[in-house]
PDB file of N, CA, C and O in Angstrom:
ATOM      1  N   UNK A   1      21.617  33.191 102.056  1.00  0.00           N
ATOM      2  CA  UNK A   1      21.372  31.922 102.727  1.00  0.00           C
ATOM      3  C   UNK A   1      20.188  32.035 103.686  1.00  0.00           C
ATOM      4  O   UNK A   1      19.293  31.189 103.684  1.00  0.00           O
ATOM      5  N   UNK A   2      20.193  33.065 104.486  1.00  0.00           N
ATOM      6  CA  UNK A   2      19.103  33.132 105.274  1.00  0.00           C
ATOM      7  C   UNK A   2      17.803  33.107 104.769  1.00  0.00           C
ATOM      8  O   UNK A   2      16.786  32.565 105.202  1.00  0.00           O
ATOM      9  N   UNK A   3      18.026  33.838 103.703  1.00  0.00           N
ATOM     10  CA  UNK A   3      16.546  34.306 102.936  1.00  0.00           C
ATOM     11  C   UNK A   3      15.615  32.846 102.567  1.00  0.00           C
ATOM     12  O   UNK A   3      14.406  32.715 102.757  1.00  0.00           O
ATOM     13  N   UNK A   4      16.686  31.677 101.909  1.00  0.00           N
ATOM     14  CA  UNK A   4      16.553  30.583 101.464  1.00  0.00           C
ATOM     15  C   UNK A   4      15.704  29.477 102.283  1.00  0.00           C
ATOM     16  O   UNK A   4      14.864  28.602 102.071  1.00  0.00           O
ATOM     17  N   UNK A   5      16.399  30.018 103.291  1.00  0.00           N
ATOM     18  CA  UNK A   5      15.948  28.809 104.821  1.00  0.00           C
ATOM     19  C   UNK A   5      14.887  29.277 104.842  1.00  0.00           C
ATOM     20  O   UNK A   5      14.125  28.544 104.211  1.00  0.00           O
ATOM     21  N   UNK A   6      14.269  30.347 105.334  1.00  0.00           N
ATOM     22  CA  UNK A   6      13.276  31.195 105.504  1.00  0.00           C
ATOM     23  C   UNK A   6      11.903  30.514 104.521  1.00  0.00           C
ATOM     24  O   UNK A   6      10.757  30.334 104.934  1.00  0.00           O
ATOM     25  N   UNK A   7      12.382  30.246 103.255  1.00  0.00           N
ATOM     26  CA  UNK A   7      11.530  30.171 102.240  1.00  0.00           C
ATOM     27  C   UNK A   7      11.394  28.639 102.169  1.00  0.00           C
ATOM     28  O   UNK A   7      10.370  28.224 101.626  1.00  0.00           O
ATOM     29  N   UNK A   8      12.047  27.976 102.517  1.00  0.00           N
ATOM     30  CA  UNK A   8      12.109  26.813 102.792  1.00  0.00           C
ATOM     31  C   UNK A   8      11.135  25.956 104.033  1.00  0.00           C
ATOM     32  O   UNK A   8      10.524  24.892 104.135  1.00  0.00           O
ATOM     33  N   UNK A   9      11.437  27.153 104.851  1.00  0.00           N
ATOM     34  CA  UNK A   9      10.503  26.476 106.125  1.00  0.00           C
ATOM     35  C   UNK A   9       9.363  26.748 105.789  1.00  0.00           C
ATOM     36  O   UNK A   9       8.538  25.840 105.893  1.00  0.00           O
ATOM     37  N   UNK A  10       9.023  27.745 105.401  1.00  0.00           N
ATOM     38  CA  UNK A  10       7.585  28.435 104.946  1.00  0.00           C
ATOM     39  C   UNK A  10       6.680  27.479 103.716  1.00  0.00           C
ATOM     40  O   UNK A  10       5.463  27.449 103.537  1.00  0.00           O
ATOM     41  N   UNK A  11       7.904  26.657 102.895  1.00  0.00           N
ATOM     42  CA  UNK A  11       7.136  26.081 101.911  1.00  0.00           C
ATOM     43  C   UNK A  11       6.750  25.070 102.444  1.00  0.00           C
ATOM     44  O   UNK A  11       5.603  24.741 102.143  1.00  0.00           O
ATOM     45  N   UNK A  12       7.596  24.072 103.541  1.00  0.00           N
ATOM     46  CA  UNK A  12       7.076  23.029 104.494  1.00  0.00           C
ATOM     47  C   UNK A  12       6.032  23.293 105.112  1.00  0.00           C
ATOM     48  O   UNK A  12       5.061  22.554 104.948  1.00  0.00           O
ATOM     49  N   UNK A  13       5.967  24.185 105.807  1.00  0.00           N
ATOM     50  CA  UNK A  13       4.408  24.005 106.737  1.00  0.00           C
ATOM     51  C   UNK A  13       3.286  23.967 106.381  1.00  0.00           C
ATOM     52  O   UNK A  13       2.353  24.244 107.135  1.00  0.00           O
ATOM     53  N   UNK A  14       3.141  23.612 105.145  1.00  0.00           N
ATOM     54  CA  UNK A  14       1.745  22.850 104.640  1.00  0.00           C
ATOM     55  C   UNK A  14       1.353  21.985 105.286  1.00  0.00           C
ATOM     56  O   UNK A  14       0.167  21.929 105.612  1.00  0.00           O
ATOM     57  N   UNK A  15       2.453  20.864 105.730  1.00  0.00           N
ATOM     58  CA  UNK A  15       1.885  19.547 105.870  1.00  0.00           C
ATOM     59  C   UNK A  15       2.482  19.449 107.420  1.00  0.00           C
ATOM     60  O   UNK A  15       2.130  18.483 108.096  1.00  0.00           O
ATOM     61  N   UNK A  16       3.396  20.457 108.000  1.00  0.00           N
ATOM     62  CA  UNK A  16       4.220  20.263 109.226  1.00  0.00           C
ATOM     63  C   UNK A  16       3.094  19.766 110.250  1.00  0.00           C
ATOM     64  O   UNK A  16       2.003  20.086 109.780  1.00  0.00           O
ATOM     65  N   UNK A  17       2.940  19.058 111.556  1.00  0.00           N
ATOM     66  CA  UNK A  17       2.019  18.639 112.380  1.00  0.00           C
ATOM     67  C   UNK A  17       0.689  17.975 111.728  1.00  0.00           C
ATOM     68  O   UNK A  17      -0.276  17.670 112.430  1.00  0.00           O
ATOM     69  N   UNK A  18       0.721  17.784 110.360  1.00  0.00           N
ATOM     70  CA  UNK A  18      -0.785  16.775 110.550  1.00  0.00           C
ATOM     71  C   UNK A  18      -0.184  15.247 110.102  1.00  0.00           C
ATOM     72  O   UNK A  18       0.737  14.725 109.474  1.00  0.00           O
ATOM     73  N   UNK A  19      -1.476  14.903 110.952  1.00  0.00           N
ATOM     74  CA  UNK A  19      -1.442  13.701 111.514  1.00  0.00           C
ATOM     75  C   UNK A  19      -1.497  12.488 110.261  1.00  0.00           C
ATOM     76  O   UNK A  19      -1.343  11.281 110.450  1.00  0.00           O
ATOM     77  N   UNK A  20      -1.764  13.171 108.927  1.00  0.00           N
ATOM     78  CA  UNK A  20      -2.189  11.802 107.821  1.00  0.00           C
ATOM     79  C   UNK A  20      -0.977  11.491 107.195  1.00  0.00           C
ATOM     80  O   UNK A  20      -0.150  12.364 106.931  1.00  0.00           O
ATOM     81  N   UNK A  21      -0.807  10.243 106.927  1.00  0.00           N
ATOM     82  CA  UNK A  21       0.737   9.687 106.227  1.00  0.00           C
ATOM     83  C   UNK A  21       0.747   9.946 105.224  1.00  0.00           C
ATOM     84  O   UNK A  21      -0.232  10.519 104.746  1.00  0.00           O
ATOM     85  N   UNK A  22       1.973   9.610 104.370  1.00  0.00           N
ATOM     86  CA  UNK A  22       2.595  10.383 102.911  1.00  0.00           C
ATOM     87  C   UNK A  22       1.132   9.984 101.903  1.00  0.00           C
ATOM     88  O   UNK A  22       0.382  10.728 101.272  1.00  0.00           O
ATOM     89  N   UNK A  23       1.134   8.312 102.106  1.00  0.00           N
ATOM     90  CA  UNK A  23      -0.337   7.887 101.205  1.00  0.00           C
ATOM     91  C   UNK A  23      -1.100   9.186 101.264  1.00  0.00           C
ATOM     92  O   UNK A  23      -1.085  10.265 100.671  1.00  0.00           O
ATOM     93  N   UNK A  24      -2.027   8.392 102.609  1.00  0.00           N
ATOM     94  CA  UNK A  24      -2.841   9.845 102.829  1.00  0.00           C
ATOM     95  C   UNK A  24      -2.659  11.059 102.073  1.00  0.00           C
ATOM     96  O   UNK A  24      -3.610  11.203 101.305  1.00  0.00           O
ATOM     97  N   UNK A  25      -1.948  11.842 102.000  1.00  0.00           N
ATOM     98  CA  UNK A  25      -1.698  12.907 101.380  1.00  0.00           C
ATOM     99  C   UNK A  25      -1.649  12.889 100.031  1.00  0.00           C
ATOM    100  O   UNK A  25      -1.759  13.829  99.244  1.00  0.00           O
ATOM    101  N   UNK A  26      -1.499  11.903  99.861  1.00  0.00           N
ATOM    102  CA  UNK A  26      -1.327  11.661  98.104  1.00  0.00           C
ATOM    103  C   UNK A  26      -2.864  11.515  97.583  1.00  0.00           C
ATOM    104  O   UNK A  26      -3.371  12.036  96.590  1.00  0.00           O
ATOM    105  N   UNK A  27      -3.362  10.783  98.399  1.00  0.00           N
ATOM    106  CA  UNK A  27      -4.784  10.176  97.930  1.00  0.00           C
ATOM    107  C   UNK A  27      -5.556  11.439  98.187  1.00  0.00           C
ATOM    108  O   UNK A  27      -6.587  11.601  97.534  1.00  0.00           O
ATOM    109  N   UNK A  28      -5.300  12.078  98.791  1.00  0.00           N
ATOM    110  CA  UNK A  28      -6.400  13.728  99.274  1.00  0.00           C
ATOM    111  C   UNK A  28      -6.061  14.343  98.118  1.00  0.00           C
ATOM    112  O   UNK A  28      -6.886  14.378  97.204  1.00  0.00           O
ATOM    113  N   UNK A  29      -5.035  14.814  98.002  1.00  0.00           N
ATOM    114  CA  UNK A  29      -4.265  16.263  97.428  1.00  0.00           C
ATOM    115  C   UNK A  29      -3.638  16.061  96.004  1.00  0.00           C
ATOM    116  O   UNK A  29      -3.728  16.880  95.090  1.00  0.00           O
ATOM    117  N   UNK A  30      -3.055  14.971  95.951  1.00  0.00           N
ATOM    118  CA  UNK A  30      -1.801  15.062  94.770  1.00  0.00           C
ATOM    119  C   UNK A  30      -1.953  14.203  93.577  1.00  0.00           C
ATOM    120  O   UNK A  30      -2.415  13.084  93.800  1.00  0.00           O
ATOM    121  N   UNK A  31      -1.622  14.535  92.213  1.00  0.00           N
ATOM    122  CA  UNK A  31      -1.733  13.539  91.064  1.00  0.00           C
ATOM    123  C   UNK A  31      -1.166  12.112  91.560  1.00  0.00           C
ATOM    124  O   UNK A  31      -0.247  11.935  92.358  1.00  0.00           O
ATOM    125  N   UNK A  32      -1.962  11.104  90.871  1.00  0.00           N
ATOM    126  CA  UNK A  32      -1.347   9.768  90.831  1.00  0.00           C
ATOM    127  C   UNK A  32       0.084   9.585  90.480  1.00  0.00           C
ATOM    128  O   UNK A  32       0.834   8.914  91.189  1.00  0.00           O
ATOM    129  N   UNK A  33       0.472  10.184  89.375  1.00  0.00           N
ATOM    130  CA  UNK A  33       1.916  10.073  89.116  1.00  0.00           C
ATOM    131  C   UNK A  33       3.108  10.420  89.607  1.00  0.00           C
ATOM    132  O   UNK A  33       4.241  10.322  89.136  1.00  0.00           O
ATOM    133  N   UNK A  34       2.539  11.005  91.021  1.00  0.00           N
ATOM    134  CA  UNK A  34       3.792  11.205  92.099  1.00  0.00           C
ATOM    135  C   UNK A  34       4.565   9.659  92.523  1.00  0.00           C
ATOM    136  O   UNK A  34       5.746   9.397  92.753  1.00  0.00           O
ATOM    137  N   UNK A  35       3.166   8.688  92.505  1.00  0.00           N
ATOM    138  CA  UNK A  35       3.638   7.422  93.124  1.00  0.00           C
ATOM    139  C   UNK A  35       4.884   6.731  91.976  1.00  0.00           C
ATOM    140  O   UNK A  35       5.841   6.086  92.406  1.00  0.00           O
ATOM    141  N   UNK A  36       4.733   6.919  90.936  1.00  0.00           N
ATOM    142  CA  UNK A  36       5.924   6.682  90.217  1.00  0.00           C
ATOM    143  C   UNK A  36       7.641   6.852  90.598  1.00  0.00           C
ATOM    144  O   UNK A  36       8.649   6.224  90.272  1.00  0.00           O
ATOM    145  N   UNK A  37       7.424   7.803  91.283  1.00  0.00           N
ATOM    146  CA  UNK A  37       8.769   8.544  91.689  1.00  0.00           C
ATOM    147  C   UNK A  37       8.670   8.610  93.585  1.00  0.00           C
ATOM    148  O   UNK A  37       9.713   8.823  94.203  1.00  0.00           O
ATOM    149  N   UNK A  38       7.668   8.457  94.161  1.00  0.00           N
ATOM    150  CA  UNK A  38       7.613   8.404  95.711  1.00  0.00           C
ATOM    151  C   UNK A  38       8.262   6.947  95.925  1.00  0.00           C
ATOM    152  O   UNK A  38       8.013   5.903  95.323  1.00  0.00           O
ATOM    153  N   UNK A  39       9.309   7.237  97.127  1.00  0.00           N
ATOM    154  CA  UNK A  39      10.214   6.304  97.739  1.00  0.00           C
ATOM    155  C   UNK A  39       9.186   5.534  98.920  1.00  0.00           C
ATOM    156  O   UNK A  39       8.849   5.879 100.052  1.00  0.00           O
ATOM    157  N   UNK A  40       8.799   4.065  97.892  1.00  0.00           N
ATOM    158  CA  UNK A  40       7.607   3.340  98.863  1.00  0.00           C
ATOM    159  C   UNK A  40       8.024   2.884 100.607  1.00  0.00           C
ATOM    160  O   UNK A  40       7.401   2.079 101.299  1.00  0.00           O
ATOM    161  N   UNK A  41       9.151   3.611 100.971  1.00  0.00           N
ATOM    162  CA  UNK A  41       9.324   3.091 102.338  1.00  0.00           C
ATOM    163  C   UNK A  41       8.842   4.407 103.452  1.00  0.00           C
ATOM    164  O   UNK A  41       8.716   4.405 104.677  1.00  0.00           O
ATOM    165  N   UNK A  42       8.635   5.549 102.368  1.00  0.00           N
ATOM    166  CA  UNK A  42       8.124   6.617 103.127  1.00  0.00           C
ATOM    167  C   UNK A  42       6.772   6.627 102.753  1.00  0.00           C
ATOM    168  O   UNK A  42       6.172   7.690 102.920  1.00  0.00           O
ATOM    169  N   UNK A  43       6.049   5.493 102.194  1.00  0.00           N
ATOM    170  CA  UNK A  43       4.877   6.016 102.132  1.00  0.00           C
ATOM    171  C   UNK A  43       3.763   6.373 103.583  1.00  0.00           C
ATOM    172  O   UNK A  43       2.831   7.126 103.866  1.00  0.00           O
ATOM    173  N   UNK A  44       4.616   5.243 104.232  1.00  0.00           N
ATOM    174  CA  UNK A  44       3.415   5.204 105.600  1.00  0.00           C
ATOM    175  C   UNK A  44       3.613   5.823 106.396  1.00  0.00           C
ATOM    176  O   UNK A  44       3.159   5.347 107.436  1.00  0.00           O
ATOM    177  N   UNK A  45       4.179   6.895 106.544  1.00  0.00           N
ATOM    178  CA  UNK A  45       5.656   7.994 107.505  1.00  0.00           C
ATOM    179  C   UNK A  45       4.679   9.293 107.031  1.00  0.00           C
ATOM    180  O   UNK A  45       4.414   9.555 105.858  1.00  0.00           O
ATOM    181  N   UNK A  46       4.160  10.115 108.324  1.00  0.00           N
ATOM    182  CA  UNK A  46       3.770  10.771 108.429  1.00  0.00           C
ATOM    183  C   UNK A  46       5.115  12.064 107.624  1.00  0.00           C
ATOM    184  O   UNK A  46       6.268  11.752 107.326  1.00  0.00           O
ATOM    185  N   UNK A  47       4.422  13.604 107.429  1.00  0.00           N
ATOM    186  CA  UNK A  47       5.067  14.542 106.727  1.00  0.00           C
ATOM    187  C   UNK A  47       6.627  14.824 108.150  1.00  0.00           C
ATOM    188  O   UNK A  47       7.736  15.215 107.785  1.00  0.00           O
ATOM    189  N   UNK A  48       6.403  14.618 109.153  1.00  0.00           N
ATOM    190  CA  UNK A  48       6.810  14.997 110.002  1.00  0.00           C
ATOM    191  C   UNK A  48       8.091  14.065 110.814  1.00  0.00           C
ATOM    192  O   UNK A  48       8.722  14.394 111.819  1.00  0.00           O
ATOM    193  N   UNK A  49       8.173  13.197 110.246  1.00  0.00           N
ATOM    194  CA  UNK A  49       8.632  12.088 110.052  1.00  0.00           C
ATOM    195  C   UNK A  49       9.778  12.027 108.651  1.00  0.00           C
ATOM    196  O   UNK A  49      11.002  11.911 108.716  1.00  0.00           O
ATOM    197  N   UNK A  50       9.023  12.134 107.567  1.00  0.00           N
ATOM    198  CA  UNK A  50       9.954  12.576 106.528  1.00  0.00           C
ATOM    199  C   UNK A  50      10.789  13.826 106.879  1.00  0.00           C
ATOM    200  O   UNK A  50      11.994  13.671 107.081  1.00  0.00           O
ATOM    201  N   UNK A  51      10.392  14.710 106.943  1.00  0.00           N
ATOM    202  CA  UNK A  51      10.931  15.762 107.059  1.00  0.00           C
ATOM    203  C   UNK A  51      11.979  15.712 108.150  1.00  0.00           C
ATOM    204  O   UNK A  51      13.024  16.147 107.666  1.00  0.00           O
ATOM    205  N   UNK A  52      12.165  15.322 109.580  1.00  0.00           N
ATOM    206  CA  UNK A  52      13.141  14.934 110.167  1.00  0.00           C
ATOM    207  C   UNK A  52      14.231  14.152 109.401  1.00  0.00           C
ATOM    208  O   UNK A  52      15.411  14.502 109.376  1.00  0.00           O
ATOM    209  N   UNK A  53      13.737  13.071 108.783  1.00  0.00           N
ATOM    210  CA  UNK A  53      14.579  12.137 108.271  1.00  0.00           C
ATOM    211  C   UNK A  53      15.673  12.903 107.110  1.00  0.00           C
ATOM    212  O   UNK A  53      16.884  12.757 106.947  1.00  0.00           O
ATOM    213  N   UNK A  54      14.705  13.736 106.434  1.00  0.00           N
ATOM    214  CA  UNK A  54      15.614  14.428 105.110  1.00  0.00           C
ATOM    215  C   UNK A  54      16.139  15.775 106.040  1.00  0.00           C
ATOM    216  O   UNK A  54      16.202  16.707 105.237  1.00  0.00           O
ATOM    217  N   UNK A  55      16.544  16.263 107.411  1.00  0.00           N
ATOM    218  CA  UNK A  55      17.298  17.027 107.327  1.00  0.00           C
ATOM    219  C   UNK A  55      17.781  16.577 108.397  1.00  0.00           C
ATOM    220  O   UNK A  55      17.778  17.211 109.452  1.00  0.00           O
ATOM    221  N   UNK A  56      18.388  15.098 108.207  1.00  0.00           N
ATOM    222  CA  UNK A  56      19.716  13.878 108.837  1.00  0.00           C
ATOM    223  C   UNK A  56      19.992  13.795 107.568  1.00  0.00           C
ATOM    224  O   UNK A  56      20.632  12.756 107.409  1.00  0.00           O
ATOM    225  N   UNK A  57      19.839  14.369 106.529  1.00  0.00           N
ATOM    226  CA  UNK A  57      20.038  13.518 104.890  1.00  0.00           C
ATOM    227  C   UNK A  57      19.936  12.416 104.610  1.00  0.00           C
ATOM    228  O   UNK A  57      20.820  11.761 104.059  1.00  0.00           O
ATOM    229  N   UNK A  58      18.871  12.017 104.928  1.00  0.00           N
ATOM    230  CA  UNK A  58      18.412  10.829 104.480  1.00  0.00           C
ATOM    231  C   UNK A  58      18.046  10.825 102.542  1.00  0.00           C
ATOM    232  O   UNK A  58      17.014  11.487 102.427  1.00  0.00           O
ATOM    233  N   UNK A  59      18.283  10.577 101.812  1.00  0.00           N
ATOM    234  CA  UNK A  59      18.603  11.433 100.204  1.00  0.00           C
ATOM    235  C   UNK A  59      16.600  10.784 100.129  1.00  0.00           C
ATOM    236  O   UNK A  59      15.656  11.509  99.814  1.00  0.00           O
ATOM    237  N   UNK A  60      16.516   9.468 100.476  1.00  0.00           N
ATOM    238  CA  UNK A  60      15.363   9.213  99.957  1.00  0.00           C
ATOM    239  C   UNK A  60      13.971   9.872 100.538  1.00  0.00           C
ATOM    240  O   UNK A  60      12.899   9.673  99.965  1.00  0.00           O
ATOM    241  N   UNK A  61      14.078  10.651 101.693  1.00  0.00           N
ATOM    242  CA  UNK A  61      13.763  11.320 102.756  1.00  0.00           C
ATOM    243  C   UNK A  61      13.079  12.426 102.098  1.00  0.00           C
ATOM    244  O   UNK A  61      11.930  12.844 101.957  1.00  0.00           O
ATOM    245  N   UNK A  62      14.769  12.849 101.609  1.00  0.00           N
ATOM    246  CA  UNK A  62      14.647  14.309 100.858  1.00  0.00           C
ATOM    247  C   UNK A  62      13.730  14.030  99.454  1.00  0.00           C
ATOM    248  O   UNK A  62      12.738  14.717  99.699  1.00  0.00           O
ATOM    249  N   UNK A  63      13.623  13.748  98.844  1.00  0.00           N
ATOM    250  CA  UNK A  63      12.883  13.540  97.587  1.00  0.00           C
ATOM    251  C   UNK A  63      11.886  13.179  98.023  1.00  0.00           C
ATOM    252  O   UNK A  63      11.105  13.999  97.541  1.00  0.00           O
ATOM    253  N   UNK A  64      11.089  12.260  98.842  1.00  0.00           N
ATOM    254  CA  UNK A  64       9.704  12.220  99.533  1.00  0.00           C
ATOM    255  C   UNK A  64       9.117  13.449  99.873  1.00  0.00           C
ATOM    256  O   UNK A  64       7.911  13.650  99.728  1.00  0.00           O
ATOM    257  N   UNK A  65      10.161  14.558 100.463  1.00  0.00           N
ATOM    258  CA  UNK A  65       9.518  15.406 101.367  1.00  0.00           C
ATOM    259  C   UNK A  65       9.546  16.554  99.803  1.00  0.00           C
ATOM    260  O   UNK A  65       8.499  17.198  99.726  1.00  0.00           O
ATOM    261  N   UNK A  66      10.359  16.791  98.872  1.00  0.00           N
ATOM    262  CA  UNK A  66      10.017  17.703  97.995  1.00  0.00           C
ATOM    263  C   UNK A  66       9.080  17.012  96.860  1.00  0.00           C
ATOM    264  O   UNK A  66       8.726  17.884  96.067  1.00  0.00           O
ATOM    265  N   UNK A  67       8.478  15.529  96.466  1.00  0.00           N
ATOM    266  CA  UNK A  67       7.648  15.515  95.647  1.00  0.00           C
ATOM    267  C   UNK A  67       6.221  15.811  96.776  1.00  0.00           C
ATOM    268  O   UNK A  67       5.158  16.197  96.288  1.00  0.00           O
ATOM    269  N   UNK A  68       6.356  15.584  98.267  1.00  0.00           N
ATOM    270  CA  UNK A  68       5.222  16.583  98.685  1.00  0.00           C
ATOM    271  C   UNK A  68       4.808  17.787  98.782  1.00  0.00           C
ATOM    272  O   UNK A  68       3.617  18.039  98.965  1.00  0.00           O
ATOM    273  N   UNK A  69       5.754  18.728  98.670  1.00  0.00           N
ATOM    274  CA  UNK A  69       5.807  20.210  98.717  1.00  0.00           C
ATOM    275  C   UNK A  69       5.276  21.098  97.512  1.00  0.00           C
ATOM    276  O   UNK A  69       4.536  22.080  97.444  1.00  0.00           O
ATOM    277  N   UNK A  70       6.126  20.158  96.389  1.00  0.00           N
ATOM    278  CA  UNK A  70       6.363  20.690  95.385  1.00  0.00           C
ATOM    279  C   UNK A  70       4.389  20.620  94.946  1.00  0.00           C
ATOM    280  O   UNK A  70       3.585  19.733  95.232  1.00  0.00           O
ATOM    281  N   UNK A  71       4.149  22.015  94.131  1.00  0.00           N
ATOM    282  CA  UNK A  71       2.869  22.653  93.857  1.00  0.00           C
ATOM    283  C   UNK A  71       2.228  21.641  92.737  1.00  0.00           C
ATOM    284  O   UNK A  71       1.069  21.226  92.722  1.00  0.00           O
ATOM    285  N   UNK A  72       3.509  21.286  91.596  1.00  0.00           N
ATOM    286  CA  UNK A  72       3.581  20.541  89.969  1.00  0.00           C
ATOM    287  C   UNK A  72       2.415  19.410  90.262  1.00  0.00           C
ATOM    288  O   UNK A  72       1.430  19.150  89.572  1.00  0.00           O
ATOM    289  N   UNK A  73       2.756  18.942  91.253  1.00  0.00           N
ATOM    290  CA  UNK A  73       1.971  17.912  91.686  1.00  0.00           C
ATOM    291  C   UNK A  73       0.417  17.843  92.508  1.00  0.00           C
ATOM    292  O   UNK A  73      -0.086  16.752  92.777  1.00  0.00           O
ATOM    293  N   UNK A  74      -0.129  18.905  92.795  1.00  0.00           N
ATOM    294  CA  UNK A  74      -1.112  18.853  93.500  1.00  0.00           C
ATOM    295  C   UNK A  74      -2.173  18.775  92.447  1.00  0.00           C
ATOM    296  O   UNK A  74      -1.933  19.242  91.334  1.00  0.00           O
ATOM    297  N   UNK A  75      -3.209  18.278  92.687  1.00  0.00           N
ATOM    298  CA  UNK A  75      -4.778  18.184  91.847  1.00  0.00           C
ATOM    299  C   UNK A  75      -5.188  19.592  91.467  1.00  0.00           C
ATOM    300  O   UNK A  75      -5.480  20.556  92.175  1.00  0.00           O
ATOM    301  N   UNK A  76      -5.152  19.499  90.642  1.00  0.00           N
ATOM    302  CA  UNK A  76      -6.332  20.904  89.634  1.00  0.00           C
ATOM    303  C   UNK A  76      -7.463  20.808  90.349  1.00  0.00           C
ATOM    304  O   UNK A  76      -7.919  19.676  90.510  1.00  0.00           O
ATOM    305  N   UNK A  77      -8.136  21.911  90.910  1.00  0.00           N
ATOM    306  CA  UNK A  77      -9.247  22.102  91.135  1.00  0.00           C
ATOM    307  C   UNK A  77     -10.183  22.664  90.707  1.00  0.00           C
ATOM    308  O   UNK A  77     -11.262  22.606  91.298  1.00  0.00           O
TER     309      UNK A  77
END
């Protein structure tokens, strides 16, 4: 369990403290086809913001904050 958390926090702090909202982040960094599946009430909610919200379990929170994390989704460079 510990190990998990550990790896967990570590995969968050990509986005932990900056200042640009979920959009934002999408439009910089991530394929278009995240917006298919991104919960449009977190779009304007900074990473930091989501991330509070999904560990109150907020379920839609949580799926905002892992289609940001998650790598599947970032732009080929």
């Amino acid at each position: 369990m510990g190990w998990a958390k550990f790896a967990a926090v570590k995969l968050m702090g990509r986005y932990q403290g900056d200042p640009r909202t979920a959009r934002q982040i999408i439009a910089d960094e991530k394929q278009g086809k995240i917006l298919r599946e991104f919960p449009a009430e977190w779009l304007d909610k900074t990473f930091d913001e989501i991330d509070a919200a999904a560990r109150r379990g907020d379920q839609k929170a949580i799926t905002a904050r892992k289609l940001l994390t998650r790598k599947e989704y970032d732009r080929r460079r």
